[in-house]
C-alpha positions in Angstrom: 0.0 0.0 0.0 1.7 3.3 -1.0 1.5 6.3 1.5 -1.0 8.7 1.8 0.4 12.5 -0.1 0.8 14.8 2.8 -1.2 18.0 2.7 -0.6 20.8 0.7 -0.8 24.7 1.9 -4.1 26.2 0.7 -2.9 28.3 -2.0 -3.4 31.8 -1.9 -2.3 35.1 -3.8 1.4 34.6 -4.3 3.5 37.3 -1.7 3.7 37.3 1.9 1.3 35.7 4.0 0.8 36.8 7.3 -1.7 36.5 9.8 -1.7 37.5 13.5 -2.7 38.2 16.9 -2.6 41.8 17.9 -4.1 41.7 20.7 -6.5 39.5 23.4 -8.5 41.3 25.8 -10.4 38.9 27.9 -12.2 40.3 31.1 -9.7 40.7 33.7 -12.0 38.6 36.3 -15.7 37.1 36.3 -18.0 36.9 39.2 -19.8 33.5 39.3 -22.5 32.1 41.1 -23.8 28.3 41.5 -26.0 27.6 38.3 -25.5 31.8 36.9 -23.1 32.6 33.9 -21.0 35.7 33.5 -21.1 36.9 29.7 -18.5 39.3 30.2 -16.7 39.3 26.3 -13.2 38.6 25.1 -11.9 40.6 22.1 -9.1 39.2 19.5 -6.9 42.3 17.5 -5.8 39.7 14.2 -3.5 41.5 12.0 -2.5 40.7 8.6 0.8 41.9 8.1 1.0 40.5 4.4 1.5 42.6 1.5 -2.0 41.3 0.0 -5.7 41.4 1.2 -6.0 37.4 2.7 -9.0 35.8 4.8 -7.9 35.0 8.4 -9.3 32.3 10.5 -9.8 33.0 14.3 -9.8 30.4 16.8 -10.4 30.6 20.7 -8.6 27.9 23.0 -10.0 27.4 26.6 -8.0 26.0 29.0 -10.4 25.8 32.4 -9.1 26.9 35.7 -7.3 23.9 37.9 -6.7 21.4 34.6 -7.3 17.9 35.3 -8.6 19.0 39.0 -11.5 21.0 36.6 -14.9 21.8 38.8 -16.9 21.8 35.8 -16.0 25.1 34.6 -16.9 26.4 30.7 -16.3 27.2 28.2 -13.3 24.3 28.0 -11.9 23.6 24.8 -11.4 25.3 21.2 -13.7 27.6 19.3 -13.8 29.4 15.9 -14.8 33.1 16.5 -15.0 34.0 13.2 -13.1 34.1 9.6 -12.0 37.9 8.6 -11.0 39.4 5.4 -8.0 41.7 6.2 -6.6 44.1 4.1 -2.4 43.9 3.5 -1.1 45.6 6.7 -4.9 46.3 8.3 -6.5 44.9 11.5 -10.2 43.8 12.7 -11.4 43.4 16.0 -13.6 40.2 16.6 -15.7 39.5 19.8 -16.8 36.6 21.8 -19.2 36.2 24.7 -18.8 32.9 26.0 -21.0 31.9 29.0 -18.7 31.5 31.9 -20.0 28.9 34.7 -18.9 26.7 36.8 -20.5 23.7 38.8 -18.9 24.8 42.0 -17.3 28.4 41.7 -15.6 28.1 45.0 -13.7 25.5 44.6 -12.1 27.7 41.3 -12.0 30.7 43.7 -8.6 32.7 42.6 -7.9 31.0 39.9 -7.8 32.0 36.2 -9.2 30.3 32.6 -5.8 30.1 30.0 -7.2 31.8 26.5 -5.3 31.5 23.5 -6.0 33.2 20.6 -4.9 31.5 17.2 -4.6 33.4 13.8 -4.6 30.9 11.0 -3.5 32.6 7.5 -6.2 31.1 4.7 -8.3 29.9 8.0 -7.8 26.5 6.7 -6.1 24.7 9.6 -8.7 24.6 12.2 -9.0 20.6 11.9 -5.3 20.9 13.0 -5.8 23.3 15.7 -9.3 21.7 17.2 -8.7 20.3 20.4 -6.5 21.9 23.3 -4.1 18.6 22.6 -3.3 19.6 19.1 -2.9 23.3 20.7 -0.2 22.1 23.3 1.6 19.7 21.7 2.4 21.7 18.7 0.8 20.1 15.8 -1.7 23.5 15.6 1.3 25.7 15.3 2.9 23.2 12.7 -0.3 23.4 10.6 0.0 27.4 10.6 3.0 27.6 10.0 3.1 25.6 6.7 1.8 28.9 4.7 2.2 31.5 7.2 5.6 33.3 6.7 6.0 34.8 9.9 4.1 32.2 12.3 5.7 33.5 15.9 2.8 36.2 16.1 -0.1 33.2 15.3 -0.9 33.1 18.7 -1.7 34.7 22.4 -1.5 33.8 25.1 -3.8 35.4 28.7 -4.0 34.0 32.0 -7.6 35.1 32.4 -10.1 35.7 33.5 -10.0 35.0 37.1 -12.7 33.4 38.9 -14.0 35.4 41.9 -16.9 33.1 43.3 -19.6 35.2 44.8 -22.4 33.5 47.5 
């Protein structure tokens, strides 16, 4: 049996390709109750600092507060936010409003969600860049960086919000 061809880039205009993340704002903290969300929104800066107009994919990774010691806190795990069509050298702002719970906000009292933003050049990586595995072990970053030419500004990285439980 002969091997499978490995993916190709998605092509694109021919130039530099360059997507980013400006800047992630999440909220700096959210006040949770047992069984009540906090909406409180995050907002992703992506840049495209390529010398042509290119569609950039945006993707949201959740890591909850206490890892494996989780108490049943969401959002957890990756979301798309949105694909953007950048001019070369221009920014948009894109928003998200995830419902923040937890099962049992005081036993995640003080301690923070892990966002990271992800800009993927083309937005044509996301099956590469879907779980929080593909995230931390590198295979995400691989897959942006095969048509990306500056790839060390793909992602973002905030430790919050924090989790202030309230009675």
């Amino acid at each position: 049996m002969s091997p499978s061809p490995s993916p190709a880039a998605t092509p694109g205009p021919s130039g530099v390709h360059d997507g980013g993340i400006f800047h992630l704002n999440p909220p700096p903290n959210v006040r949770l109750r047992p069984g009540l969300a906090d909406t409180s929104a995050v907002t992703i800066d992506v840049k495209n600092s390529g010398d042509h107009t290119d569609v950039v994919g945006v993707y949201l990774a959740f890591l909850p507060p206490a890892g494996a010691f989780d108490p049943g806190c969401t959002p957890n795990g990756v979301s798309v936010v949105g694909n953007v069509t950048i001019a070369p050298r221009g920014t948009e702002s894109l928003t998200s409003a995830p419902a923040w719970r937890c099962d049992i906000p005081a036993a995640a009292d003080g301690l923070s969600w892990t966002l990271i933003a992800i800009a993927d050049a083309h937005a044509d990586d996301f099956a590469s860049c879907a779980t929080i595995a593909q995230i931390l072990s590198g295979a995400c970053d691989s897959a942006l960086a095969d048509d990306d030419q500056d790839p060390a500004d793909n992602t973002r990285l905030r430790a919050r919000p924090k989790i202030m439980a309230l009675p």
